[in-house]
HTML snippet that shows the backbone in 3Dmol.js (N, CA, C, O; Angstrom):
<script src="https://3Dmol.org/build/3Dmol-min.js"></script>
<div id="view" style="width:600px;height:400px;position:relative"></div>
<script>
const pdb = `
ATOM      1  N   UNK A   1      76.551 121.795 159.066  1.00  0.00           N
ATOM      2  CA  UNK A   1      76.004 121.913 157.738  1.00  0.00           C
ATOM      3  C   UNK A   1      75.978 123.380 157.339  1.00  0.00           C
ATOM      4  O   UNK A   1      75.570 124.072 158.272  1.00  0.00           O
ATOM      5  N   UNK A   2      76.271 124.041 156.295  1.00  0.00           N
ATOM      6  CA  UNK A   2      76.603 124.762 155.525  1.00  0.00           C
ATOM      7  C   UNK A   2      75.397 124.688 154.191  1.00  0.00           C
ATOM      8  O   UNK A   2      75.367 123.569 153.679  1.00  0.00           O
ATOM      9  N   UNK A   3      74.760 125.350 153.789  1.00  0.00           N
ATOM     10  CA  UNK A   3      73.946 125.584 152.679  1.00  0.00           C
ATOM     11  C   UNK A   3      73.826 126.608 151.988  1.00  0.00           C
ATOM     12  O   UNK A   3      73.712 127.365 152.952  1.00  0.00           O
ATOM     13  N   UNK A   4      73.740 127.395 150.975  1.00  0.00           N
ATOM     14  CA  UNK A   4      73.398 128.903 150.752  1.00  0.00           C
ATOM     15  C   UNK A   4      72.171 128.399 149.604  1.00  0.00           C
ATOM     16  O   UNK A   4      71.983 127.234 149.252  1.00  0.00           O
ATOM     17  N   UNK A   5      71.537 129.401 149.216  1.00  0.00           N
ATOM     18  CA  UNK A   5      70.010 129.099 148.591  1.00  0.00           C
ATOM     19  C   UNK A   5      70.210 130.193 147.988  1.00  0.00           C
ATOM     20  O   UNK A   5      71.065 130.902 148.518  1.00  0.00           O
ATOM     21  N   UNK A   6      69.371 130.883 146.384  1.00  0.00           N
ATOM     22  CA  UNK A   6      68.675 131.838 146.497  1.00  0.00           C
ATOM     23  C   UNK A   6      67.723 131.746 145.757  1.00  0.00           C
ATOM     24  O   UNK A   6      67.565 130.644 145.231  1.00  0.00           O
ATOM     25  N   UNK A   7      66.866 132.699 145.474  1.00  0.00           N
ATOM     26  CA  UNK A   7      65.681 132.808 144.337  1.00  0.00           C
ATOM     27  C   UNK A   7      66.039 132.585 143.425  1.00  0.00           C
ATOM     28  O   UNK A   7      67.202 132.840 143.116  1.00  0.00           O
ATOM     29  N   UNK A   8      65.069 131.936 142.503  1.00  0.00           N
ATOM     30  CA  UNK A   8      65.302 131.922 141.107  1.00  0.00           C
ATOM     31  C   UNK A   8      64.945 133.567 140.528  1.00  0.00           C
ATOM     32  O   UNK A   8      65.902 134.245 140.154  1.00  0.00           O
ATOM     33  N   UNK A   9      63.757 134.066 140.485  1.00  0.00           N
ATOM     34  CA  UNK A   9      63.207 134.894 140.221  1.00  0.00           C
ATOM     35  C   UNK A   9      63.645 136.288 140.611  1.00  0.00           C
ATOM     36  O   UNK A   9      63.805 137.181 139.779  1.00  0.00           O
ATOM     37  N   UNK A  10      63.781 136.397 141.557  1.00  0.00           N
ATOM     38  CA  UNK A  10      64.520 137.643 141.948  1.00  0.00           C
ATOM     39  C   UNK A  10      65.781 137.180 142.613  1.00  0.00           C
ATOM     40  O   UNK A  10      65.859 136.286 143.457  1.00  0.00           O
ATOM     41  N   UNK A  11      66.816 137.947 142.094  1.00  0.00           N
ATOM     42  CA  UNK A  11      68.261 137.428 142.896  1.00  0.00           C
ATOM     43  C   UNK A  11      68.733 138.267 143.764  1.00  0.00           C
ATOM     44  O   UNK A  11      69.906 138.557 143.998  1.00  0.00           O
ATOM     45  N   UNK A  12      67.886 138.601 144.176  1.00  0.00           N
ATOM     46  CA  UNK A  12      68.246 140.020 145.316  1.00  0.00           C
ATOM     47  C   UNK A  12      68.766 139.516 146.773  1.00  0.00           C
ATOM     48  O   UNK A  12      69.411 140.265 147.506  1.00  0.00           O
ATOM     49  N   UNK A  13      68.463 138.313 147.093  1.00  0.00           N
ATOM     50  CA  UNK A  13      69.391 137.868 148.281  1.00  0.00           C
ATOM     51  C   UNK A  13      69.264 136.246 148.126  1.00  0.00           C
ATOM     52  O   UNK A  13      68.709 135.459 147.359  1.00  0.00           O
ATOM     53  N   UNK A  14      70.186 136.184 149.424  1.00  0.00           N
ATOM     54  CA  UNK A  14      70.621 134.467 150.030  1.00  0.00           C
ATOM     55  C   UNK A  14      69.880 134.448 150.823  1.00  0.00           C
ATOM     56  O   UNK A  14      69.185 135.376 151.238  1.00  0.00           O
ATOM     57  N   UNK A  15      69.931 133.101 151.235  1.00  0.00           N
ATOM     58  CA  UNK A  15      69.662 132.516 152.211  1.00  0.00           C
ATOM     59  C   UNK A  15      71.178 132.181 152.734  1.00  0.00           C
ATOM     60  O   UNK A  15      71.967 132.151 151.790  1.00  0.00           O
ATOM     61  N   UNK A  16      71.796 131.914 154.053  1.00  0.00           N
ATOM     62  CA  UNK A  16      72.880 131.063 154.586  1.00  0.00           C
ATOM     63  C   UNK A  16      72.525 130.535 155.664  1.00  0.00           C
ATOM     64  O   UNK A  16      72.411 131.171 156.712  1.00  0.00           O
ATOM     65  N   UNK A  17      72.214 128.798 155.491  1.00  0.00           N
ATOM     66  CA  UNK A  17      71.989 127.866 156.469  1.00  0.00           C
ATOM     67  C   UNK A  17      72.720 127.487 157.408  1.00  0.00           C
ATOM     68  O   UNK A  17      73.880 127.152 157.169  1.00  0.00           O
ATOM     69  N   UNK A  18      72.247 127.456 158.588  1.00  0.00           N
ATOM     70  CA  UNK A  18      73.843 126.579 159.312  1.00  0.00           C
ATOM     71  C   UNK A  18      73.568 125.796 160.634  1.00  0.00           C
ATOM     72  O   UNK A  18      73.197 126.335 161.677  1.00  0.00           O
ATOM     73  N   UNK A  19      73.730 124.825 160.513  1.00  0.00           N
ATOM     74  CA  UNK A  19      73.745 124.075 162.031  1.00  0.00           C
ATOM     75  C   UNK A  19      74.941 124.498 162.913  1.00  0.00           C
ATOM     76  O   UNK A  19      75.862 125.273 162.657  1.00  0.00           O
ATOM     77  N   UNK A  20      74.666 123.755 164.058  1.00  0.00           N
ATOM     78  CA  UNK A  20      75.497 124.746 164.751  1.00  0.00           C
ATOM     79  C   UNK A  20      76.859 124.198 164.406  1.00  0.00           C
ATOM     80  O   UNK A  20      77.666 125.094 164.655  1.00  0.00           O
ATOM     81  N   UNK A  21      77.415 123.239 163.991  1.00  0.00           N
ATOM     82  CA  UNK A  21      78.421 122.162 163.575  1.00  0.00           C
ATOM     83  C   UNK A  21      78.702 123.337 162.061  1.00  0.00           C
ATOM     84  O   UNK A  21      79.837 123.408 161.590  1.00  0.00           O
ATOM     85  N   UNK A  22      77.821 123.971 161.597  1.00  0.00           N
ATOM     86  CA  UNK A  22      78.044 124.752 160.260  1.00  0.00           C
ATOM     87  C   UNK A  22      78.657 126.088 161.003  1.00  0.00           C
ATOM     88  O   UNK A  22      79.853 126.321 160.829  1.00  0.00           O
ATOM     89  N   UNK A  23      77.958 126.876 161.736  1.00  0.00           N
ATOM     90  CA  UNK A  23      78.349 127.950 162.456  1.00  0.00           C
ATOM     91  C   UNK A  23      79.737 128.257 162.993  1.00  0.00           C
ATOM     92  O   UNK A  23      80.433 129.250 162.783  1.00  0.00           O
ATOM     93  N   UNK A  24      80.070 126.796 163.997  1.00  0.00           N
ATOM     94  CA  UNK A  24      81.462 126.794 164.423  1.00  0.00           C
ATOM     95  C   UNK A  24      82.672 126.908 162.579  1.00  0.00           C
ATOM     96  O   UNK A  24      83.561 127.680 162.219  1.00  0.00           O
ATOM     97  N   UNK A  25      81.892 125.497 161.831  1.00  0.00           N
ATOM     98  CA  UNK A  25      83.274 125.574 160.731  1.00  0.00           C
ATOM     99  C   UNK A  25      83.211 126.941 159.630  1.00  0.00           C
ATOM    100  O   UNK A  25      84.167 127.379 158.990  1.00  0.00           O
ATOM    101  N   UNK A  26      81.638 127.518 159.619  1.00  0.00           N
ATOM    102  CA  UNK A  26      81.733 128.813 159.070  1.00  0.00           C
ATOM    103  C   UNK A  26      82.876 129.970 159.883  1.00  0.00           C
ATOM    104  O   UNK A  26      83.582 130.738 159.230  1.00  0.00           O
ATOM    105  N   UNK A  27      82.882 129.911 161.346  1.00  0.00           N
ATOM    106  CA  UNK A  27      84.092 130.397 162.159  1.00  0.00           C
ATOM    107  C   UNK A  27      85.313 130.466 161.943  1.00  0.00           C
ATOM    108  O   UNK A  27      86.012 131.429 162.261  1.00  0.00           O
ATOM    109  N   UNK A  28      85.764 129.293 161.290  1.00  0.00           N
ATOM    110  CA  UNK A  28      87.069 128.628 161.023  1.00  0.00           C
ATOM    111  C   UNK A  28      87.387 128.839 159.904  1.00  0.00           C
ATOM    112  O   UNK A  28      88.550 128.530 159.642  1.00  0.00           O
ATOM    113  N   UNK A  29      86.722 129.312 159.003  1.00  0.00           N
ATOM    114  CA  UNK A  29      86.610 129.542 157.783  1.00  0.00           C
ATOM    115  C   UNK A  29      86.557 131.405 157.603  1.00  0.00           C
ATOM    116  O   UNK A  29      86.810 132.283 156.779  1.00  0.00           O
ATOM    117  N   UNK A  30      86.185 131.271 158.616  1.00  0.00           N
ATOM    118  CA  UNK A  30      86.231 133.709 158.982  1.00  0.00           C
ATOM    119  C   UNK A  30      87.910 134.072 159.410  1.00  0.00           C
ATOM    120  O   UNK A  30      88.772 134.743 158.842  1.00  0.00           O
ATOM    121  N   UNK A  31      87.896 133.075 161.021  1.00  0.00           N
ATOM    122  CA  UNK A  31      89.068 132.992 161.410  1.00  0.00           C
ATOM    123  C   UNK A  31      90.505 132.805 160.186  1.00  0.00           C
ATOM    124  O   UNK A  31      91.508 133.513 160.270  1.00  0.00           O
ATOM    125  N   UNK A  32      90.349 131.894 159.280  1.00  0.00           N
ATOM    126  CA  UNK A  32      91.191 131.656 158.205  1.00  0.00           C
ATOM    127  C   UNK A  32      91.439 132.545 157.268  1.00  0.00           C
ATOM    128  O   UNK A  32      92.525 132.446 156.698  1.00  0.00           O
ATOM    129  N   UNK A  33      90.780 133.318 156.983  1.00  0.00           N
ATOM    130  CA  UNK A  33      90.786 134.353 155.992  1.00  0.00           C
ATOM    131  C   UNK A  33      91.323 135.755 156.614  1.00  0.00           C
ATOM    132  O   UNK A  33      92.012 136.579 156.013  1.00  0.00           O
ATOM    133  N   UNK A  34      91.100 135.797 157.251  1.00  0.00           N
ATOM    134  CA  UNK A  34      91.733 136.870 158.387  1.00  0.00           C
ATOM    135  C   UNK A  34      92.970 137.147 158.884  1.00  0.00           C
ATOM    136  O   UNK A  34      93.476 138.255 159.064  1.00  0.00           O
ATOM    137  N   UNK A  35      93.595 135.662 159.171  1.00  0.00           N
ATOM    138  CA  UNK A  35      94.749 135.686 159.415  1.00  0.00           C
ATOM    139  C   UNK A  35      95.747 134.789 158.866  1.00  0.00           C
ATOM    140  O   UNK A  35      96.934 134.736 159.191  1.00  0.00           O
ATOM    141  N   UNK A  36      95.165 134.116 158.031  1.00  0.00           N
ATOM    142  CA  UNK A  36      96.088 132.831 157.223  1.00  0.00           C
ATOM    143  C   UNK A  36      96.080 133.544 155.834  1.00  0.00           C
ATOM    144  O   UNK A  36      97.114 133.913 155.277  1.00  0.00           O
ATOM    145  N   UNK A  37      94.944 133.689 155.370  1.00  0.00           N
ATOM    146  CA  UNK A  37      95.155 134.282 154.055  1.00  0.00           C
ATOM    147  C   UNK A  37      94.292 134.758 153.278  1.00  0.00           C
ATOM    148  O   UNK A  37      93.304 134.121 153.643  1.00  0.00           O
ATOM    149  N   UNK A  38      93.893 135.527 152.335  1.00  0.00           N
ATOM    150  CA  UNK A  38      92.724 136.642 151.421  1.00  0.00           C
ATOM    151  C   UNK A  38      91.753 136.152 151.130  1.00  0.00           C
ATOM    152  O   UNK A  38      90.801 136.920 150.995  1.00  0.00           O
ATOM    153  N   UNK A  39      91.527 134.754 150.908  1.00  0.00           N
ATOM    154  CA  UNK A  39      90.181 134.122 150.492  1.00  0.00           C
ATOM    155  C   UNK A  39      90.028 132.440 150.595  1.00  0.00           C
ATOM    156  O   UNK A  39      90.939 131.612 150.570  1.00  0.00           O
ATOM    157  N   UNK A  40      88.957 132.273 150.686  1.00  0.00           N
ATOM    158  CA  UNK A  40      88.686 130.889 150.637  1.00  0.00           C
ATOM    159  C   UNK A  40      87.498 130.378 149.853  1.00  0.00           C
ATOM    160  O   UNK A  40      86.473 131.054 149.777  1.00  0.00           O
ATOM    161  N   UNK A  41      87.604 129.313 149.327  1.00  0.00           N
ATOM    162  CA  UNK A  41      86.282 128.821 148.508  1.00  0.00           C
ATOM    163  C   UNK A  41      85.659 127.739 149.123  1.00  0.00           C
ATOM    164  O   UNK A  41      86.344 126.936 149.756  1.00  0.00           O
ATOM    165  N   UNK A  42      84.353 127.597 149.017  1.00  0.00           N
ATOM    166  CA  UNK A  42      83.192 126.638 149.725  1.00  0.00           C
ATOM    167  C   UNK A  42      82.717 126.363 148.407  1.00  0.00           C
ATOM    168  O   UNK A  42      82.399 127.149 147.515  1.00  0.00           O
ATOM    169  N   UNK A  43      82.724 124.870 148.441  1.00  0.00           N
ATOM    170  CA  UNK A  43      82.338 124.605 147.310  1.00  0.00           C
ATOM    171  C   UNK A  43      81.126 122.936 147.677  1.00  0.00           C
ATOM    172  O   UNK A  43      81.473 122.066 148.477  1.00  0.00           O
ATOM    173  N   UNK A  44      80.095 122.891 147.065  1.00  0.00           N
ATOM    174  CA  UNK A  44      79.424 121.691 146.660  1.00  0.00           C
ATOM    175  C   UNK A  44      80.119 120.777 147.445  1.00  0.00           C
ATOM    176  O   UNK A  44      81.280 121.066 147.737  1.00  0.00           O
ATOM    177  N   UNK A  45      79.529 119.478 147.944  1.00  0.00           N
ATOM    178  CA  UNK A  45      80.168 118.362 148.510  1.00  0.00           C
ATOM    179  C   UNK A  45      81.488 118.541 149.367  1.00  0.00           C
ATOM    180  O   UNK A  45      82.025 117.667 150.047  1.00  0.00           O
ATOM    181  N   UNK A  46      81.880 119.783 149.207  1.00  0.00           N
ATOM    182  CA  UNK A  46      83.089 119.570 150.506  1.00  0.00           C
ATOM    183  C   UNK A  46      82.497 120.585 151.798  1.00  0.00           C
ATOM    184  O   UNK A  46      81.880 120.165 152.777  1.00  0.00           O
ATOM    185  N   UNK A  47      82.888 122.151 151.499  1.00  0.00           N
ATOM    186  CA  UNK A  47      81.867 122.620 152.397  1.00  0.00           C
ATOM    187  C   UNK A  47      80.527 122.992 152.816  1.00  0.00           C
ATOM    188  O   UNK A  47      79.970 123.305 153.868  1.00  0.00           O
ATOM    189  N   UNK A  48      80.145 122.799 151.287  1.00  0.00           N
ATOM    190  CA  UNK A  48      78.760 123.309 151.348  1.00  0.00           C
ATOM    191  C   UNK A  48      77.699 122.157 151.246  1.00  0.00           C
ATOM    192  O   UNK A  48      78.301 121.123 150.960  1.00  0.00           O
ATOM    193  N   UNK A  49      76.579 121.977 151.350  1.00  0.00           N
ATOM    194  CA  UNK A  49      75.972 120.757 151.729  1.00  0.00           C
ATOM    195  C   UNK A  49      74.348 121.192 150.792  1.00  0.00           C
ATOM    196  O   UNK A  49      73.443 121.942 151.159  1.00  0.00           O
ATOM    197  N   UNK A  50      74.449 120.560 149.791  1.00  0.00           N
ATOM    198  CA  UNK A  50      72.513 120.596 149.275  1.00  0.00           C
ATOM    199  C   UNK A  50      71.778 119.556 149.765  1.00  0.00           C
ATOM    200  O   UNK A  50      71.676 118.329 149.767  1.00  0.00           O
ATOM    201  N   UNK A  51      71.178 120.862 150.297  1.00  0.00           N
ATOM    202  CA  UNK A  51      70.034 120.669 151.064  1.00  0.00           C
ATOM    203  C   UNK A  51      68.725 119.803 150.170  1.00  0.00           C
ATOM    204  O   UNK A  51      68.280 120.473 149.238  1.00  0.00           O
ATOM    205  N   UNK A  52      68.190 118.654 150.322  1.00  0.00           N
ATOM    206  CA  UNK A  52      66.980 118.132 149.783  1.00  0.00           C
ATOM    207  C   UNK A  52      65.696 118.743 150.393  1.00  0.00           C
ATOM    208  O   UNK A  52      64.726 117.995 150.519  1.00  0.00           O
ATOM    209  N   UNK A  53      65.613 119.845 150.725  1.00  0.00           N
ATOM    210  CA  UNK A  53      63.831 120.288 151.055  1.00  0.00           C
ATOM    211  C   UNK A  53      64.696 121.909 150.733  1.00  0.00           C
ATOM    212  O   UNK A  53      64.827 122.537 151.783  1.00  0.00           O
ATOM    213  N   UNK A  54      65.171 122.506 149.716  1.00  0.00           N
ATOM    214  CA  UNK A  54      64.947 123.889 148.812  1.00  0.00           C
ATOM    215  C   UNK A  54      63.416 123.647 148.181  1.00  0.00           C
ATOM    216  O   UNK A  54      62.921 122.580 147.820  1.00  0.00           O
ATOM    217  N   UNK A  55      62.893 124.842 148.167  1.00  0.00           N
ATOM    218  CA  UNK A  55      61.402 125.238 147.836  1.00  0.00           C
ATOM    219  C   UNK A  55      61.794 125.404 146.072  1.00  0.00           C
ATOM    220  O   UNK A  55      62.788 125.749 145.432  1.00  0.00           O
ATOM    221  N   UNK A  56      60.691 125.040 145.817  1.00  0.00           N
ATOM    222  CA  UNK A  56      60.597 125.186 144.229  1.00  0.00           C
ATOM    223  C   UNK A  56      60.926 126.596 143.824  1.00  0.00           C
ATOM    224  O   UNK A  56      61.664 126.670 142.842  1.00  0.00           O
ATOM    225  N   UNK A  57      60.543 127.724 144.361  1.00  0.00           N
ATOM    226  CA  UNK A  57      61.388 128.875 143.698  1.00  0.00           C
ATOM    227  C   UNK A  57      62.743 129.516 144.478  1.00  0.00           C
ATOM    228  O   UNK A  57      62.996 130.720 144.517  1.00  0.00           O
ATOM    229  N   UNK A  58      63.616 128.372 145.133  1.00  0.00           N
ATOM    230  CA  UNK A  58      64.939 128.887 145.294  1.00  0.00           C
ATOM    231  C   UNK A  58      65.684 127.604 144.575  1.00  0.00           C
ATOM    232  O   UNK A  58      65.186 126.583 144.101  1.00  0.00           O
ATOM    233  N   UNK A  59      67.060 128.027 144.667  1.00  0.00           N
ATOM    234  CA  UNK A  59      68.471 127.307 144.135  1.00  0.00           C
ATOM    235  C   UNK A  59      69.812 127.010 145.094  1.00  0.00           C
ATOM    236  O   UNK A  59      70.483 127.915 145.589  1.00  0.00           O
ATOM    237  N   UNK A  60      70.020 125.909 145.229  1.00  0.00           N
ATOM    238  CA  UNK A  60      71.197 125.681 145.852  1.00  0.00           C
ATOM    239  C   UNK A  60      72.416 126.140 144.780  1.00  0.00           C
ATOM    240  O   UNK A  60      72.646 125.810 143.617  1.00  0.00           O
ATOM    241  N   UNK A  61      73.219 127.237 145.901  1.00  0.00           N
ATOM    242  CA  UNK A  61      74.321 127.829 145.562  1.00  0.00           C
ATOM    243  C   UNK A  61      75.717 127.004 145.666  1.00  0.00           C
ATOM    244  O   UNK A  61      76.090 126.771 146.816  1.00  0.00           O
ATOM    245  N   UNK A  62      76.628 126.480 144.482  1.00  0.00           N
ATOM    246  CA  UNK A  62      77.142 125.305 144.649  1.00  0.00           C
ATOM    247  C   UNK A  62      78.891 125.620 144.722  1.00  0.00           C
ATOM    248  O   UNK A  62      79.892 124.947 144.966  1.00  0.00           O
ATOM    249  N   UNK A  63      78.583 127.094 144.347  1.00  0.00           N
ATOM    250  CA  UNK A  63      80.311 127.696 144.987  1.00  0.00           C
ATOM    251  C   UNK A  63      80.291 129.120 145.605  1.00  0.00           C
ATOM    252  O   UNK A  63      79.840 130.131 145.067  1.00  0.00           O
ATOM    253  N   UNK A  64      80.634 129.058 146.345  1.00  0.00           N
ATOM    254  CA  UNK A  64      81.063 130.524 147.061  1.00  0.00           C
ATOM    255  C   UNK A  64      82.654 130.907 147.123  1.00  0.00           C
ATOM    256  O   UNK A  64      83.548 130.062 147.178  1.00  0.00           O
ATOM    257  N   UNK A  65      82.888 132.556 147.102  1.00  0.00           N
ATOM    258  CA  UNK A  65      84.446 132.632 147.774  1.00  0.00           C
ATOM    259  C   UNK A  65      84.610 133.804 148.811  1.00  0.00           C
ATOM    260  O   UNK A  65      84.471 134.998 148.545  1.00  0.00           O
ATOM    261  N   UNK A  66      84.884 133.344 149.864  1.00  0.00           N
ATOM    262  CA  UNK A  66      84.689 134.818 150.997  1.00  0.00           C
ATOM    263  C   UNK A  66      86.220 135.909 150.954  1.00  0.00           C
ATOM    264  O   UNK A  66      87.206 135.285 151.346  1.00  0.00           O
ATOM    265  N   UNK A  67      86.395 136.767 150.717  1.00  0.00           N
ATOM    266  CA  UNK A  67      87.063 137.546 150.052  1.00  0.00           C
ATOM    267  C   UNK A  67      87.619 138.398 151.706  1.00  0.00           C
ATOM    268  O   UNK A  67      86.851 138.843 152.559  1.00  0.00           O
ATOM    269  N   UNK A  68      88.881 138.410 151.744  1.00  0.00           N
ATOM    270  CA  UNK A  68      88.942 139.113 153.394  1.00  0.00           C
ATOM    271  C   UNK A  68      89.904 140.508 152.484  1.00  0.00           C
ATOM    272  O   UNK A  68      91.051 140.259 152.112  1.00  0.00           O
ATOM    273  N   UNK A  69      89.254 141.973 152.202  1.00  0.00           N
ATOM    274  CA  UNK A  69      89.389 142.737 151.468  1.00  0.00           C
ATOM    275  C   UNK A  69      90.542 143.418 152.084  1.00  0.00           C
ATOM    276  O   UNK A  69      91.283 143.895 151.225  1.00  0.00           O
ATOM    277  N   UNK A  70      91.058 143.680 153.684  1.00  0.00           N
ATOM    278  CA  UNK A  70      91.932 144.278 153.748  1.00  0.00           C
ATOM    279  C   UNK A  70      92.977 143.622 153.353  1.00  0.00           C
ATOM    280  O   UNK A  70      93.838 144.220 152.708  1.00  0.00           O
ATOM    281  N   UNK A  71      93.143 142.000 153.716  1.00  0.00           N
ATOM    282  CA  UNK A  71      94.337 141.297 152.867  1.00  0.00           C
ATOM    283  C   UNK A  71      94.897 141.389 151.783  1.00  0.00           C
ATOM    284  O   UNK A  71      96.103 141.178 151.648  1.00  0.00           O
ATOM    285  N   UNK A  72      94.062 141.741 150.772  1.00  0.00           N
ATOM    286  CA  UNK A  72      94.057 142.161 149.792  1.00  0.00           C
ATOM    287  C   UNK A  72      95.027 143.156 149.651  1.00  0.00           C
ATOM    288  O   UNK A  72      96.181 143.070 149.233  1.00  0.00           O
ATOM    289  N   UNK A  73      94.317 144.222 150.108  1.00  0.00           N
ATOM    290  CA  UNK A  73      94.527 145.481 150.260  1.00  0.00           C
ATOM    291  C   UNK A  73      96.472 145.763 150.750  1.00  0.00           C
ATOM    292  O   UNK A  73      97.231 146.632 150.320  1.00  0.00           O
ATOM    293  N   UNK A  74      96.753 144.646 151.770  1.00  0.00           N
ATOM    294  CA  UNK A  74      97.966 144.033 152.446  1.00  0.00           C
ATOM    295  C   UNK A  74      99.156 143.822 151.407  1.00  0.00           C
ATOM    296  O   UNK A  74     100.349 144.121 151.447  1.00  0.00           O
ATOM    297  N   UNK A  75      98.374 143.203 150.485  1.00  0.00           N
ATOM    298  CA  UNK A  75      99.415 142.375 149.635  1.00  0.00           C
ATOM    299  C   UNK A  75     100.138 143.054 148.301  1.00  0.00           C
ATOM    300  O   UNK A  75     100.949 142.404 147.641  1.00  0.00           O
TER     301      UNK A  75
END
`;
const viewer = $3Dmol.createViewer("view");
viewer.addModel(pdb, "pdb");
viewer.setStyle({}, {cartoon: {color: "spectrum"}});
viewer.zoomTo();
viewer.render();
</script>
C-alpha cells in the first residue's frame, strides 16, 4: 500500500505511507526511473491507495510524478 496525505491548512509537507508490500513496489518504481526511464506517475486506484482513516485536517494526494532529474538532464 502506497498513500501520500497532506494538510489542508498548511501545505508545507506529506505524509508517504507504506506497507511493506508498498516499500518493496515504491523500490520498483525508484529502480524504474533510474534506469528504464525519467519519470513515472502514481496515480489514485492504480498505485496509490486512499486511505479511509485520513484525519479531518489532511488530504489524500491522488497523483504524483517522481521525476529522475539526471535523466533528464541525459536526454
Amino acid at each position: 500500500m502506497i498513500t501520500i496525505q497532506g494538510f489542508k491548512k498548511s501545505k508545507d509537507s506529506i505524509f508517504i505511507l507504506l506497507d511493506n508490500e508498498g516499500i518493496e513496489e515504491m523500490i520498483g518504481y525508484l529502480n524504474f526511473i533510474k534506469n528504464q526511464d525519467s519519470s513515472i506517475h502514481l496515480n489514485e486506484g492504480n498505485e496509490l491507495i486512499r486511505d479511509n482513516d485520513i484525519d479531518d485536517d489532511m488530504y489524500f494526494v491522488p497523483h504524483v510524478k517522481i521525476v529522475n532529474i539526471d535523466k533528464l538532464i541525459e536526454d
